[in-house]
matplotlib code that plots the C-alpha trace (Angstrom):
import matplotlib.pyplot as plt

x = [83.4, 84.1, 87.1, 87.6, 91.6, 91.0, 88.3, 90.5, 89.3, 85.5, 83.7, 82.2, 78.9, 76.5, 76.2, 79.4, 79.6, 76.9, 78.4, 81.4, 79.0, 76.6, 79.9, 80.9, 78.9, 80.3, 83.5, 84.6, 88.0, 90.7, 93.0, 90.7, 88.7, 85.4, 82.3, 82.3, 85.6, 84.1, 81.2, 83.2, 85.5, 82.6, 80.9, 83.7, 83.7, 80.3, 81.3, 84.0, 82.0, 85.1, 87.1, 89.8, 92.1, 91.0, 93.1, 92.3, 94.6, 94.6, 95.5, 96.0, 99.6, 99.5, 97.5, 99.8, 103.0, 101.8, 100.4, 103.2, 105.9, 104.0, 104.4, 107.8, 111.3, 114.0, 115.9, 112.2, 110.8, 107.2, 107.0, 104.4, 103.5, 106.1, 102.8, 102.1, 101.2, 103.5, 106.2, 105.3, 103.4, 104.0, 108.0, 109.7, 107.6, 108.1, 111.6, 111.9, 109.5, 109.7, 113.3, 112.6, 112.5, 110.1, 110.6, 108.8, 107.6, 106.5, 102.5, 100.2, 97.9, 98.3, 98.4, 100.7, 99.8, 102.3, 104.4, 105.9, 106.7, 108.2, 111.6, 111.7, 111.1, 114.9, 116.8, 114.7, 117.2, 120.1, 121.7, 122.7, 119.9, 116.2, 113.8, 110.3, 107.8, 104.7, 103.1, 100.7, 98.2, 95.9, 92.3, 91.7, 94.7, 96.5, 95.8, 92.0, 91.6, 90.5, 91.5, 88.8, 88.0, 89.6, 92.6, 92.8, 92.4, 95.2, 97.6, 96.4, 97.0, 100.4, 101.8, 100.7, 101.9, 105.3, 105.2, 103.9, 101.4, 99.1, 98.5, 95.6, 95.8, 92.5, 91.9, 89.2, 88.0, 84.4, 84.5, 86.0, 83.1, 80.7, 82.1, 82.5, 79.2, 81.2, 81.1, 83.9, 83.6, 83.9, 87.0, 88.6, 87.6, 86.8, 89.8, 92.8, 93.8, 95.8, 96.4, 94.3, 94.0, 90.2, 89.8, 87.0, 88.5, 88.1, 84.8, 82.8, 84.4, 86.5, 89.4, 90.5, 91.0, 91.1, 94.1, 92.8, 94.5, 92.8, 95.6, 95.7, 99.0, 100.6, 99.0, 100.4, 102.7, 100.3, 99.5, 103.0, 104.0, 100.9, 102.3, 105.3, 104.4, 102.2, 98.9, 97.5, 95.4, 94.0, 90.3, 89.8, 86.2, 86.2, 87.7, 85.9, 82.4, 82.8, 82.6, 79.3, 77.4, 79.3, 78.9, 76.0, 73.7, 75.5, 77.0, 79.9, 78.1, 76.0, 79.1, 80.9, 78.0, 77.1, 81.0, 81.1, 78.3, 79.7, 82.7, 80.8, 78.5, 81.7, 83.5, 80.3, 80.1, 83.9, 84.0, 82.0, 84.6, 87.3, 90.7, 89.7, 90.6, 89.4, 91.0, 88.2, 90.2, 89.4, 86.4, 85.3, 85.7, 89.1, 89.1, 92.5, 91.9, 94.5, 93.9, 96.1, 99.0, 98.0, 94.8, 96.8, 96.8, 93.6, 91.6, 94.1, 92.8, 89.4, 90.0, 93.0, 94.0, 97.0, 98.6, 100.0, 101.9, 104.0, 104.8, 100.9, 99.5, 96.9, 95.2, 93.8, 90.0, 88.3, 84.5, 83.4, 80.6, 78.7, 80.1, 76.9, 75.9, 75.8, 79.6, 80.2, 78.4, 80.7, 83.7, 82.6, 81.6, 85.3, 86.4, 84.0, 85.3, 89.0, 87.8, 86.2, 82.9, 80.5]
y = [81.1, 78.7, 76.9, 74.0, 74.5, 75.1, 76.1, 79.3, 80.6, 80.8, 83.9, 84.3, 82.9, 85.7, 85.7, 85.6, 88.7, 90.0, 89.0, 91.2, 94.2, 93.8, 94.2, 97.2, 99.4, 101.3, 101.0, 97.9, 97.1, 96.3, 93.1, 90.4, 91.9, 92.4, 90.1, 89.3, 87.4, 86.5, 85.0, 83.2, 81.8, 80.6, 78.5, 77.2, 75.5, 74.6, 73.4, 70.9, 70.3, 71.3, 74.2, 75.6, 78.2, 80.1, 82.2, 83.3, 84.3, 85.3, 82.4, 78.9, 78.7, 81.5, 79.1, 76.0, 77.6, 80.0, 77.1, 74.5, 77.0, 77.7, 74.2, 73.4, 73.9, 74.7, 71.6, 69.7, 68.2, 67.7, 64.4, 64.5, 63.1, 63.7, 65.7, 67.7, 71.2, 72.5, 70.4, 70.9, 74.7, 76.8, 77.9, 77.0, 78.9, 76.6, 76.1, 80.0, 81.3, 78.6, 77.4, 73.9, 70.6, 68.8, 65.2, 63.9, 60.6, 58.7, 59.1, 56.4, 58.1, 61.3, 59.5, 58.2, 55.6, 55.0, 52.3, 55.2, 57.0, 54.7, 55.3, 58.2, 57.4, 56.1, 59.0, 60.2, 61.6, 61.5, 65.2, 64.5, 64.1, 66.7, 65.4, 64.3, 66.5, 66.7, 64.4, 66.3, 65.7, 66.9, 66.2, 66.1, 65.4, 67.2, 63.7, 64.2, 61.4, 61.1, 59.5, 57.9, 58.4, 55.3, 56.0, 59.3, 58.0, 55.7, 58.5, 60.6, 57.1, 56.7, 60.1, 60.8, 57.4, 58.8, 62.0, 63.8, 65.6, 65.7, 68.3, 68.4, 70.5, 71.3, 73.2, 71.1, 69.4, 70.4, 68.2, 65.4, 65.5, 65.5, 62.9, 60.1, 61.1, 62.5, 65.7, 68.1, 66.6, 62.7, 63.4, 66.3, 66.0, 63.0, 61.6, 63.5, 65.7, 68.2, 71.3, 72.4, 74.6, 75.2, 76.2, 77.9, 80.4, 77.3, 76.5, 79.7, 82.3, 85.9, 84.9, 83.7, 80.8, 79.5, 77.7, 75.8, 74.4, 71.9, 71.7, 74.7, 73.7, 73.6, 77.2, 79.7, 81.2, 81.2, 85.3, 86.5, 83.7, 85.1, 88.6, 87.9, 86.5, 89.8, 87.8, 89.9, 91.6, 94.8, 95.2, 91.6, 91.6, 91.1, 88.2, 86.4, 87.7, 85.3, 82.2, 83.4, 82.8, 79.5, 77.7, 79.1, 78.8, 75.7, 77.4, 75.2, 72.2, 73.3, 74.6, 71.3, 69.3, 71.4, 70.8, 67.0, 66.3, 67.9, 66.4, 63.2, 64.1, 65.4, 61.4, 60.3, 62.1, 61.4, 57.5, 57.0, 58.8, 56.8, 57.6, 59.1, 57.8, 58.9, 58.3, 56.4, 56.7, 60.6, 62.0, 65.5, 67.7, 66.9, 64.4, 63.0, 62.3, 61.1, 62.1, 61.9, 64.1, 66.0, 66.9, 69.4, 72.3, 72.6, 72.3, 74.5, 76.9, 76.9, 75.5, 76.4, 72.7, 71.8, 68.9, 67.0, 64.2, 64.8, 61.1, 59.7, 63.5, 63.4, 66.3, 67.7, 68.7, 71.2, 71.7, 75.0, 75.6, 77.8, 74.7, 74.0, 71.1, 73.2, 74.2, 70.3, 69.7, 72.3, 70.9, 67.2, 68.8, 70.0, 66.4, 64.5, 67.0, 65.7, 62.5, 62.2, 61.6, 64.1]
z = [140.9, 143.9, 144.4, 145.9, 146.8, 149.9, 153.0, 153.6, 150.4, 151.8, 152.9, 156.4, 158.0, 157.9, 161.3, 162.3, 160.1, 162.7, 165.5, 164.7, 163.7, 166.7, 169.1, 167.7, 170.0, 172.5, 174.4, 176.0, 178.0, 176.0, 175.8, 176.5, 179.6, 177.5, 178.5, 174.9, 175.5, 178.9, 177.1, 174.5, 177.5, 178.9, 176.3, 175.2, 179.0, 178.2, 174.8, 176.3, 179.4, 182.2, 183.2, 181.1, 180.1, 176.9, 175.1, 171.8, 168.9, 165.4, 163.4, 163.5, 163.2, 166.4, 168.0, 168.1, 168.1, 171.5, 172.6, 172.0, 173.2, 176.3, 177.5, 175.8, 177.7, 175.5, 175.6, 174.6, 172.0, 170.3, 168.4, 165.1, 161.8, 158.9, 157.3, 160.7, 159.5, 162.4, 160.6, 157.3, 156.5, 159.2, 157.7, 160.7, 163.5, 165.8, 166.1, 165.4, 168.2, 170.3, 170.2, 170.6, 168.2, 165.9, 166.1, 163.5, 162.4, 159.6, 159.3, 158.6, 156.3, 158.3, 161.7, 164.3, 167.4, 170.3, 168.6, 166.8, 169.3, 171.6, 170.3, 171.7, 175.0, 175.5, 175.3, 178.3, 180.9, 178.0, 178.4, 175.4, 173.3, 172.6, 175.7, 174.5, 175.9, 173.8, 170.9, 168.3, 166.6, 163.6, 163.9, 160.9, 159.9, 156.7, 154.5, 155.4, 157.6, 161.2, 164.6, 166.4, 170.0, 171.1, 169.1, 171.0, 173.8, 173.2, 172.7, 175.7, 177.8, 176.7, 177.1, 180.5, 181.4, 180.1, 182.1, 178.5, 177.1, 174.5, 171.6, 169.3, 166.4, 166.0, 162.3, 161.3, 164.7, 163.9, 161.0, 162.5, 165.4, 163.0, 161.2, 163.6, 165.2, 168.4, 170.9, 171.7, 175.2, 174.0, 171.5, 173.7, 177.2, 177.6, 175.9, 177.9, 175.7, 177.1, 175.0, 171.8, 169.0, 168.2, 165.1, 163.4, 160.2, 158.1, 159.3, 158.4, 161.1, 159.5, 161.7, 165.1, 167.6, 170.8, 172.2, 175.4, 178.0, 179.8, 182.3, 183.9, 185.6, 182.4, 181.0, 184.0, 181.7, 178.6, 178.9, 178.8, 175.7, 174.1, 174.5, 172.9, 170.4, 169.2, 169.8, 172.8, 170.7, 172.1, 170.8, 171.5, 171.4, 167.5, 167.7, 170.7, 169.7, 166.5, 168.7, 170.7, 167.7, 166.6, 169.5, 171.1, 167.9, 166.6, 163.5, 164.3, 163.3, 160.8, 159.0, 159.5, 158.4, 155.4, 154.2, 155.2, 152.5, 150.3, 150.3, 150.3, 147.4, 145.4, 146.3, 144.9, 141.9, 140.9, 141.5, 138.3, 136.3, 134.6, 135.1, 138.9, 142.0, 145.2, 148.6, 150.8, 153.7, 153.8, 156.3, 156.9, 153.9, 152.7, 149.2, 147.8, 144.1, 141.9, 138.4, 134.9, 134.7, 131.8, 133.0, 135.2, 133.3, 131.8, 134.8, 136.5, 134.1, 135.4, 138.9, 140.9, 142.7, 145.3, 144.4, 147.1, 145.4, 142.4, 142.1, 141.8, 140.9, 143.5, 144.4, 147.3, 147.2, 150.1, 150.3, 152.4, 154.4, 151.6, 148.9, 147.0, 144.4, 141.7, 142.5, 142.7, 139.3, 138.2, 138.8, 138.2, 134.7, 134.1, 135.4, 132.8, 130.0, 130.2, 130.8, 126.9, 129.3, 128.4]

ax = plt.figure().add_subplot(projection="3d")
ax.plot(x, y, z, "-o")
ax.set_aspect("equal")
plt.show()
């Protein structure tokens, strides 16, 4: 059976699957100096249309905490949403690792735009107080919605007019790009964002990703961080070979497209269900649905689900990239079931 608790609970993209098999010939230099981590490095420029620094890791979390403390003097600060996943579901890495503060925010539906922020910027120069050095944010962010262009561009504006910089946490970027129509270079690149975490584990790939640095000024230090932190990983190659495939043959988007409909197909399905209702604020392949209370444990019996709000029981909803319609008939079977709609 398919779930639909989370996109972490997916298999792996045939091909990626071949891409790890295919570079397991021979011998190749260890540590990253492979020319299938060249090759990776290199498309991802392609990818993002400019020059970067490119330094994969082995999870997401490893991604924005290397990245993040890379850029992040002790007495710092990175300001975020109250549902950031750095603030919320990665147990304290970054104030462990990287010794420095989370100054979070109240989200607006999983966002946050310069006003609230601002507050920050007065205790700049205060010995007294954390300084603000970074803002992050999710793309798509943990409530399933996503920030436009302009809005990002907004964000990149204001911090580098503050002397900051800006973090993009990007788990489910592919979705968000294919979304809103976009390109890694127009909602990255183009934008200003400064520091990101590519993701592609929950878009089809075994396990990996890329924490780019599109301010090489700001990544000099990134190899030794990346070294202590465990994530200089010595037969590299199996994790950089995944992304030849998924950005060189478009898995990326296929993946992310494939999941997007069937998020939209599963919204569909539900909003003629009484007793259901489904976020329409959410893009990508991330629903919200709030459903009655004691509809909990039966369909947990069937279909494991993560609720996210105790209050309103809503629960969260993930389509994958191998997600079908049959798995969405499924589950919108179950759903009609407890409704008395059969």
């Amino acid at each position: 059976m398919k779930m639909l608790l989370s996109d972490n609970n997916s298999g792996v993209h045939p091909r990626i699957l071949e891409a790890i098999y295919e570079c397991n010939t021979g011998h190749e230099p260890s540590y990253g100096a492979d020319r299938y981590t060249e090759r990776a490095r290199e498309l991802i420029e392609e990818a993002f249309h400019t020059q970067a620094d490119v330094y994969f890791v082995t999870t997401g979390t490893a991604a924005n905490i290397v990245g993040l403390s890379g850029v992040l003097a002790p007495y710092e600060g990175v300001i975020a949403p109250d549902t950031a996943h750095i603030n919320v579901d990665e147990c304290g890495a970054l104030e462990r690792f990287g010794g420095v503060k989370i100054l979070y925010v109240p989200n607006r539906h999983g966002k946050i735009c310069h006003e609230d922020v601002e507050g920050f910027l007065a205790s700049i120069g205060d010995e007294h107080q954390v300084q603000p050095r970074v803002i992050s944010i999710s793309q798509i962010s943990e409530l399933g919605t996503a920030y436009t262009v302009d809005e990002i561009g907004e964000l990149a504006d204001f911090v580098h007019a503050n002397d900051m910089l800006l973090h993009m946490d990007g788990a489910r970027l592919a979705n968000a790009v294919v979304a809103l129509d976009s390109s890694f270079k127009e909602m990255v690149t183009d934008t200003g964002v400064d520091l990101l975490s590519f993701g592609g584990t929950k878009n089809g790939m075994m396990m990996g990703e890329a924490i780019i640095s599109f301010n090489k000024d700001i990544s000099k230090g990134f190899k030794y961080v990346r070294k202590q932190a465990m994530q200089l990983v010595s037969k590299m190659r199996f994790i950089s070979a995944q992304f030849i495939p998924y950005l060189e043959e478009g898995i990326w988007r296929e993946n992310a497209a494939h999941s997007n409909r069937m998020a939209e197909y599963l919204k569909d399905e539900l909003s003629y269900i009484a007793d259901v209702e489904v976020d329409s604020r959410t893009m990508g392949n991330m629903l919200f649905v709030k459903i009655p209370e004691e509809w909990n444990r039966p369909l947990q019996e069937k279909y494991p689900v993560y609720i996210t709000d105790m209050t309103k029981n809503i629960i969260r909803l993930v389509t994958s990239f191998d997600t079908t319609e049959g798995d969405i008939m499924d589950f919108v079977k179950s759903i009609k079931i407890l409704s008395g709609d059969k």
